[in-house]
C-alpha positions in Angstrom: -8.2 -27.9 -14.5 -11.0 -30.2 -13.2 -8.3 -32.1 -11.4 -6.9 -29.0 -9.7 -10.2 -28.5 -8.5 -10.4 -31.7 -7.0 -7.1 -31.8 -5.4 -7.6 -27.8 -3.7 -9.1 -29.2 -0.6 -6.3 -31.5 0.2 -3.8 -29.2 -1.3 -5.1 -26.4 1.1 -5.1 -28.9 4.2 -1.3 -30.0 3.7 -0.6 -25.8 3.2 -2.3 -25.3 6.3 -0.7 -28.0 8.3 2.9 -26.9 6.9 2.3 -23.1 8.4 1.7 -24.8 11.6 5.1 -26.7 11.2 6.4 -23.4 10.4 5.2 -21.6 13.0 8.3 -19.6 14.5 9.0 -18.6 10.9 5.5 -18.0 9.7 5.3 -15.4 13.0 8.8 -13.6 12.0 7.2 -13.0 8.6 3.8 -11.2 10.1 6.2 -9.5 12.3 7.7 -8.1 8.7 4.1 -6.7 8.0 3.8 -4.7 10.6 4.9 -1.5 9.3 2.1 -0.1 8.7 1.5 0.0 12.3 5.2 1.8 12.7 4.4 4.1 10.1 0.4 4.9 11.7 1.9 6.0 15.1 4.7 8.5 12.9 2.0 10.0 10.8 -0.7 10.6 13.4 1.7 12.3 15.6 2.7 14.4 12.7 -0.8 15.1 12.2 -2.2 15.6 15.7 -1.6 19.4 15.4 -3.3 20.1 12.4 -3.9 18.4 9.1 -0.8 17.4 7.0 -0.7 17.8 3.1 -4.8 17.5 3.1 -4.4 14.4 5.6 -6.4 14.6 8.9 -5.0 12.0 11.2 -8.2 10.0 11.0 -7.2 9.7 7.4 -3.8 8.2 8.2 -5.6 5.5 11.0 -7.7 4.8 7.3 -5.3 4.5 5.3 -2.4 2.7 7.2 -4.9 0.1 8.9 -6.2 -0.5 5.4 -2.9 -1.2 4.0 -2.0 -3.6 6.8 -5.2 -5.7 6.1 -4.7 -6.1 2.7 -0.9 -6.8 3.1 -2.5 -9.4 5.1 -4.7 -10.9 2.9 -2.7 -10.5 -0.2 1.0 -10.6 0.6 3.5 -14.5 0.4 6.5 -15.8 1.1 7.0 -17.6 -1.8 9.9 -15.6 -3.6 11.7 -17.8 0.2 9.7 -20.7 -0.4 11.3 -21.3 -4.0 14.7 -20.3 -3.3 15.0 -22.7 -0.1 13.6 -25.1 -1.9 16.2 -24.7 -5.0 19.1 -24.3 -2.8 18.3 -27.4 -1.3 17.4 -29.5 -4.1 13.7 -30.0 -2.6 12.2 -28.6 -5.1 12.8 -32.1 -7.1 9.7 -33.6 -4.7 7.3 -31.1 -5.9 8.5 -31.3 -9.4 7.5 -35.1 -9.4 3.6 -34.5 -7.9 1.0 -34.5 -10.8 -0.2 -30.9 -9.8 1.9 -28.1 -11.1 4.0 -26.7 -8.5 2.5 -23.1 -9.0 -0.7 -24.5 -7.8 1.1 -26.2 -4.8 2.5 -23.0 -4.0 -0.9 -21.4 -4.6 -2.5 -23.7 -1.9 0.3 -23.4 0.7 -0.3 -19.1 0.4 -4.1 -19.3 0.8 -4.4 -21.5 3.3 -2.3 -20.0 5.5 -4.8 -16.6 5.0 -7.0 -17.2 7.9 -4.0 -17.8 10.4 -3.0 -14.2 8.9 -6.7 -12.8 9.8 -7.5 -14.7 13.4 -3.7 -13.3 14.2 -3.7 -9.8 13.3 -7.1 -8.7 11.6 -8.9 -8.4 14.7 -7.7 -5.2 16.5 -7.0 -3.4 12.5 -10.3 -4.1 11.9 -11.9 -2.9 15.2 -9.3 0.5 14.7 -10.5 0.8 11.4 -14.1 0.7 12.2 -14.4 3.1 15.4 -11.4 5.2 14.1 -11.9 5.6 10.5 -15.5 4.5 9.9 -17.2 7.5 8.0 -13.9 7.0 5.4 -15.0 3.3 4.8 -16.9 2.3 1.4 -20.4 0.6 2.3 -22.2 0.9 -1.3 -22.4 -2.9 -2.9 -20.9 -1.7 -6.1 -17.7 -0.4 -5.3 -17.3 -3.9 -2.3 -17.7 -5.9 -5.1 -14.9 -4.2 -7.1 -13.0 -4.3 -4.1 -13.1 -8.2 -3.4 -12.3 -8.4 -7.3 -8.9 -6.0 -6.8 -8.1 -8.2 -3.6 -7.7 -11.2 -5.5 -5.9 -9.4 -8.3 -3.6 -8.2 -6.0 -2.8 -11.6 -4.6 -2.0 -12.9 -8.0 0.0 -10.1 -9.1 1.5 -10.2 -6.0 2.3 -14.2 -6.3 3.2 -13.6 -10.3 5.7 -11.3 -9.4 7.5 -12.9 -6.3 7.8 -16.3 -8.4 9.5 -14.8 -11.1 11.8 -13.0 -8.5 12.2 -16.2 -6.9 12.4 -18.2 -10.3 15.7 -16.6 -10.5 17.2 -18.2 -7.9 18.0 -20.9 -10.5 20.0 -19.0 -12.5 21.7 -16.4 -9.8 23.5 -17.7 -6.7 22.5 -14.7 -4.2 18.9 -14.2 -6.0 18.0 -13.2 -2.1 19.8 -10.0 -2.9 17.2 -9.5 -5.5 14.2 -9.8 -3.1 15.7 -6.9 -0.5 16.2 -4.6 -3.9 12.7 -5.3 -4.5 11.1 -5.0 -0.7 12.5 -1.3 -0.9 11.4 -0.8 -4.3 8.0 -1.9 -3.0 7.6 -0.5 0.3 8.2 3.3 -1.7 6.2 2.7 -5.2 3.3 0.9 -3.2 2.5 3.0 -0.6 3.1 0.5 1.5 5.7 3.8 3.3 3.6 6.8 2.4 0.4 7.3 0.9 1.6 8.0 -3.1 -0.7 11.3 -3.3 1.8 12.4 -0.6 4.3 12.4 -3.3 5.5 14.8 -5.7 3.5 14.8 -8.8 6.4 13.4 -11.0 6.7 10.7 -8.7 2.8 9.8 -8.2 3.2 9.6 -12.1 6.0 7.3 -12.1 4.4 4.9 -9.5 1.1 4.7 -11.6 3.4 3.1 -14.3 4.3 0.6 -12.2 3.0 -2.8 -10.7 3.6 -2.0 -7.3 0.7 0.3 -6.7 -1.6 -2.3 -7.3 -0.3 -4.5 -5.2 -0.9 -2.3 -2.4 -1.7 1.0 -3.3 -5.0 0.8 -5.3 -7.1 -2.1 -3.0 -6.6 0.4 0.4 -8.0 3.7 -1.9 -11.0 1.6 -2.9 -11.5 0.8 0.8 -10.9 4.3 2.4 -12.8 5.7 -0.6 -10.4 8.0 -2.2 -11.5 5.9 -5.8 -15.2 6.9 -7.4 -16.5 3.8 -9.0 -15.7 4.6 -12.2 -12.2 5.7 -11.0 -11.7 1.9 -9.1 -13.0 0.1 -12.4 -10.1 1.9 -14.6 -7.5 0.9 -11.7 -8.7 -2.9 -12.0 -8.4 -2.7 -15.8 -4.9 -1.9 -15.1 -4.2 -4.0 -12.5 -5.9 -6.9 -14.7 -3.2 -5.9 -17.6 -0.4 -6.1 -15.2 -1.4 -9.8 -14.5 -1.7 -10.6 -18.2 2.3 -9.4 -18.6 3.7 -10.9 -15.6 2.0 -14.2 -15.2 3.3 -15.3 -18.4 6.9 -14.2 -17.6 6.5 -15.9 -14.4 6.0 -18.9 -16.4 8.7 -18.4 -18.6 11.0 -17.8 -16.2 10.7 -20.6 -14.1 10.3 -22.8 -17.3 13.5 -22.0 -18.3 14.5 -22.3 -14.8 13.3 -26.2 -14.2 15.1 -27.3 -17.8 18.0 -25.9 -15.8 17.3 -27.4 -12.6 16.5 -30.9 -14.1 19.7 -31.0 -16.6 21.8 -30.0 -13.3 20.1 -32.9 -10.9 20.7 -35.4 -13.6 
């Protein structure tokens, strides 16, 4: 752990200097993340005539400007990463490096946050403030809880993409797998529609799923839909969905490298 630690800074440096490399590619995925935006101009129209299902449209600039932060913040490209890598046999050079590849991975994902914020956060954060300001959280306790479900969500986030993309050893078009799962995503999320804008069943069903704290339950805390006491239940869960799929991230791409190796040699 202590040699992690030490090796972060350069580790973040070579992540940084690889999303410069990858520039045209690194700007086609924030060009994926953008619908929110899409999805803001829809529901305000909808909205500019009267309130829709308890939603003013200052309500929708909150909540769809809050979701396209965090997805900044908190989303990767890692489930591409790893199959690219795989499909190339590449993945051999990180294998050999002292420092497990999921911290490798790790690095290259935050480093390339603050591209993500001096690229896009500006203007979502300016909208947010002069459009949805009196919806905004400002009491220390529930900011601190927030910053805590921001993190969570990157990890669940990561967990979950590298065990999508750990497949790719095992599964020739494992890509399939990651548009099954952007749809599956973009509707149990809310990353599409705020979930309380869903029939009851189906708010139920998403609540028993990981996506909504991937997504979902960060923006509420921001916006202030979640009391205190509500938002510390949420990272509970959120916390418990870490402890299940990190380890079967592991597992899979355990399994996945024996694979791998036994193939290469």
């Amino acid at each position: 752990m202590a040699r992690w630690g030490r090796a972060m800074p350069t580790l973040l440096k070579v992540g940084f200097a690889e999303t410069l490399a990858y520039r045209a590619e690194f700007i086609i995925w924030m060009l994926t993340m953008t619908l929110p935006l899409v999805m803001l101009g829809l529901w305000t129209s909808v909205a500019s005539e009267g309130p829709f299902a308890g939603y003013q449209q200052a309500d929708f600039v909150a909540y769809y400007l809050g979701a396209f932060i965090v997805r900044n913040l908190t989303g990767n490209w890692v489930v591409w990463q790893m199959n690219e890598e795989i499909r190339t046999g590449s993945l051999m050079q990180r294998l050999l490096k002292p420092i497990h590849p999921f911290v490798t991975y790790v690095a290259t994902h935050i480093s390339a946050i603050p591209l993500r914020a001096l690229v896009a956060l500006p203007l979502a954060v300016i909208l947010l403030a002069t459009q949805g300001a009196g919806l905004l959280i400002t009491d220390a306790p529930r900011i601190g809880l927030l910053l805590v479900a921001l993190l969570g969500t990157f990890v669940l986030t990561f967990c979950l993409l590298v065990t999508i993309g750990a497949l790719g050893f095992f599964l020739e078009r494992s890509l399939a797998l990651v548009e099954v799962y952007l749809g599956i995503f973009a509707v149990f999320s809310g990353y599409l529609v705020p979930l309380d804008l869903f029939p009851a069943w189906l708010q139920n069903l998403a609540a028993h799923l990981p996506f909504r704290y991937m997504l979902a339950f960060p923006v509420e805390l921001l916006i202030g839909k979640l009391s205190f006491d509500q938002a510390l239940v949420e990272l509970a869960i959120q916390g418990l969905w870490v402890v299940i799929i990190g380890p079967l991230a592991l597992l899979v791409w355990s399994l996945g490298v024996r694979k791998f190796e036994a193939y290469g040699s």
